[in-house]
N, C-alpha and C positions, 0 to 999 in steps of 0.2 A: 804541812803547807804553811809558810810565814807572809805577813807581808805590812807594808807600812802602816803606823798605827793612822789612823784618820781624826780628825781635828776634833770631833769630840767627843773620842775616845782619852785622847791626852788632855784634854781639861777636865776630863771629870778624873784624870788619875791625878792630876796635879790638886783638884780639890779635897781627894780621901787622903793624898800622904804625900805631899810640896819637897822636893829636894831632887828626886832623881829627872834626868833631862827624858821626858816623858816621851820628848817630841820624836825622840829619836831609839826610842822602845819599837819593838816590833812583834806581832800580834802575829799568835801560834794559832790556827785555824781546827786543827784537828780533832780537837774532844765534840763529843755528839750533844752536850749539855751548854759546853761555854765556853766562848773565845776567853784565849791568856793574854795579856797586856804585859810583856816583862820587860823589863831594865835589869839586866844581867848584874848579878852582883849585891842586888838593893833591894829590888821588891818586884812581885808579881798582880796585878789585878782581874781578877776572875769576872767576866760579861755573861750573864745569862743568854742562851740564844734560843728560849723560847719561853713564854708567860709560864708554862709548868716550872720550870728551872728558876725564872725567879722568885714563886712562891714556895718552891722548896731550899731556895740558897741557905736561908735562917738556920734553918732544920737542919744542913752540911755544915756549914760553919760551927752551930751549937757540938757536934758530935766530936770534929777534929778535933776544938779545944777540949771538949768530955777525957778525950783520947792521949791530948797532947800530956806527957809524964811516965806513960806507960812502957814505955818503948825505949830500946838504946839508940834509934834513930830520930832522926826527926822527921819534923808533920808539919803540914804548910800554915799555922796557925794564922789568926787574921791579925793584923794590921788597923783595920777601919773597920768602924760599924757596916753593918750591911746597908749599903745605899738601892732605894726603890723609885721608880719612874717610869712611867709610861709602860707598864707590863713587864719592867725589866728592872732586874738588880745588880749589881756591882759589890765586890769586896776587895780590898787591899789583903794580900799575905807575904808571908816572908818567903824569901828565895829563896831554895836550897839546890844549893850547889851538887855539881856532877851528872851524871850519864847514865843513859842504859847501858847495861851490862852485855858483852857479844851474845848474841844467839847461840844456840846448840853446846852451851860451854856452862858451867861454872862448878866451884865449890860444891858439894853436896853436905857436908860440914856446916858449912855458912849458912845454908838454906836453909835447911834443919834448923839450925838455930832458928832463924827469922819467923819456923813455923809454930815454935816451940813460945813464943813471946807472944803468938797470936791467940794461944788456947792458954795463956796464961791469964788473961783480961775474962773479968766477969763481965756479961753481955746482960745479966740481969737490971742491973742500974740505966744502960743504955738501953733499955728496950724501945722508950719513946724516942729515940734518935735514928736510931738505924732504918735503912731500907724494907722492904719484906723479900721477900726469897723471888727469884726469877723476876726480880720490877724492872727488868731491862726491857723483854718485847714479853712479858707475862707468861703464867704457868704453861703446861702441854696438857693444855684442855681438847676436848675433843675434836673443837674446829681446828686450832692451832695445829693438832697433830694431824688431820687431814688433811689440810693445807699444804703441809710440809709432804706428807706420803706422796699425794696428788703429782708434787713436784719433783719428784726422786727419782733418777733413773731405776726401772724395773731391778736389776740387779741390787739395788740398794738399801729394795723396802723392809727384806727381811729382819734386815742388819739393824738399821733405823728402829722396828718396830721392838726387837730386841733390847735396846739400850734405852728406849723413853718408856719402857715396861719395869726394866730394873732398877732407872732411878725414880721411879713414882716407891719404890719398896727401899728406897732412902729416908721416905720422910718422917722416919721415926728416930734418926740418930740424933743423938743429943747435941742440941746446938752450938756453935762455938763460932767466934767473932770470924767471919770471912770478907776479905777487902772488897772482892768481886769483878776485882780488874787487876790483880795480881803479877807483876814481872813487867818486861819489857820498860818503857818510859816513862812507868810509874813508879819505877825505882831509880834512885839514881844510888851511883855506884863510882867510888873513886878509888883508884890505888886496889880495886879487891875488898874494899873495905865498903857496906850499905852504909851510906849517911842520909837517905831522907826515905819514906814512901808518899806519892801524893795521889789525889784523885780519888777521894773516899765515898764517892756520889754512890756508889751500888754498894758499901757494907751491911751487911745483912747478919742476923743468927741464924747459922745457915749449918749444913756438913760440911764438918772443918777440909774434908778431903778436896773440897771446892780448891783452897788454898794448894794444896800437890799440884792439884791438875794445871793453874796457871802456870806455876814454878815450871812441871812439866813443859806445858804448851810452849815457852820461852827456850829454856834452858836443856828440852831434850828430854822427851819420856823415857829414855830409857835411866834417867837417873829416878824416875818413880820410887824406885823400891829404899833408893840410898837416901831420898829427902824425906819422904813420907815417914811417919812417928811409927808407925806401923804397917806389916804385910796387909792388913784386912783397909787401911786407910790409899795402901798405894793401888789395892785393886778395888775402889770406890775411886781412886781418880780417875786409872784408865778406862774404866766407862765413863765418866762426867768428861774426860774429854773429846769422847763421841756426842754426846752429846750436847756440850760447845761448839763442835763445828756442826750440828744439826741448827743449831740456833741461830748461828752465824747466817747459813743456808734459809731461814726462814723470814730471820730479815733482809737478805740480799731479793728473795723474791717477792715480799713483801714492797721493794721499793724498786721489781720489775725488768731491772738489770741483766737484760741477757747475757753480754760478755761476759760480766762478773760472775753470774750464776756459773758459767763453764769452766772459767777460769778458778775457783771457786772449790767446785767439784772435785776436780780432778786435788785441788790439795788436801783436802776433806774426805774424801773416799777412804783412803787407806785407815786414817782415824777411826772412821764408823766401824769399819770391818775388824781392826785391832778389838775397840770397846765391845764390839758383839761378840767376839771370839772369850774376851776376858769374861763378860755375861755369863755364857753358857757354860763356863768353868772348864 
């Protein structure tokens, strides 16, 4: 969802980085952390959209740069210092050019590689920057995991109960840099060719197989086996991607959405059942 930038939104992007016609930028409403301010071409500005989000801008911005060199793509570096105000922050970054990639398509070659540069980064140096594991709606603690059962059509507890069991028996794999939000429109992609990843707000040291499963969840599980480093990594995704759409599922009821929840379901169901079936081997 885009929509006109408002008046002082384009004066305070015109005070972090003066040249692009600011006025006539248009603001990407989408991310759950921060409206985008961009001027196609020139630069983007990142809005915190809530007091959490600007106290942790610093701490995103500090990681990308940590990050920026490592990679044959690029990464949204900043621009401006991190601007603070009234509960809220602001930073200028460079645009990177290009698109998400079709859904249910791509390379597995290319992927591979992409994932292959991801376990390539020491995540020890980074340890003060990164996310912690599950900081999106938090671990599957007990209530969390009741909450969720609670709300799961009878046919789907078993399944569910199955796959937030098996990745609790995850948490000893050795850690390796995971984006957290992997594929889709955080990749941009031209000609076939990845030129940028952005939106680094949930990278974590986490189980690298995190990273299959987005690649998955975008590009088509059934290329799991061809993207993933390994058999034992692609069959850690296809559970994690049951239990992504459990999570999905627990913040859409979290924020009470009948339609969605149905809606929801019904695309999530087959996932859980897939992940439960991979579980039980």
């Amino acid at each position: 969802m885009t929509r006109e930038a408002l008046r002082h939104e384009y004066e305070l992007a015109n005070i972090l980085y003066p040249g692009p016609d600011w006025k006539a930028a248009r603001v990407e409403e989408g991310g759950q952390f921060h409206l985008v301010l961009v001027a196609d071409g020139q630069a983007v500005m990142r809005m915190s959209r809530t007091v959490e989000a600007a106290r942790d801008m610093q701490r995103r911005v500090d990681l990308v740069q940590a990050l920026s060199g490592k990679f044959s793509f690029q990464l949204p570096t900043a621009l401006s210092e991190v601007w603070h105000g009234d509960g809220s922050a602001a930073v200028m970054q460079r645009y990177i050019p290009g698109a998400a990639h079709l859904p249910h398509a791509g390379d597995a070659t290319r992927l591979r590689a992409v994932l292959e540069e991801f376990a390539a980064v020491d995540v020890g140096p980074l340890a003060h920057l990164l996310a912690p594991p599950f900081s999106f709606r938090g671990p599957w603690d007990e209530a969390k995991t009741e909450t969720t059962l609670r709300a799961l059509p009878a046919e789907l507890v078993a399944d569910a109960q199955r796959v937030l069991s098996t990745i609790a028996g995850f948490s000893g794999i050795t850690p390796s840099l995971v984006h957290g939000d992997l594929a889709g429109h955080n990749m941009h992609w031209i000609d076939g060719h990845l030129v940028g990843v952005l939106d680094w707000d949930l990278a974590a040291a986490w189980d690298p197989a995190l990273n299959s499963a987005y690649l998955g969840l975008w590009h088509g599980a059934d290329l799991l086996e061809d993207i993933a480093p390994s058999p034992e990594e692609a069959w850690r995704a296809q559970v994690w991607l049951g239990a992504m759409g459990l999570e999905s599922f627990f913040d859409t009821i979290t924020h009470d959405n009948h339609a969605d929840r149905d809606r929801l379901l019904h695309k999530i169901a087959p996932r859980i059942h897939a992940a439960s079936c991979a579980a039980s081997g």
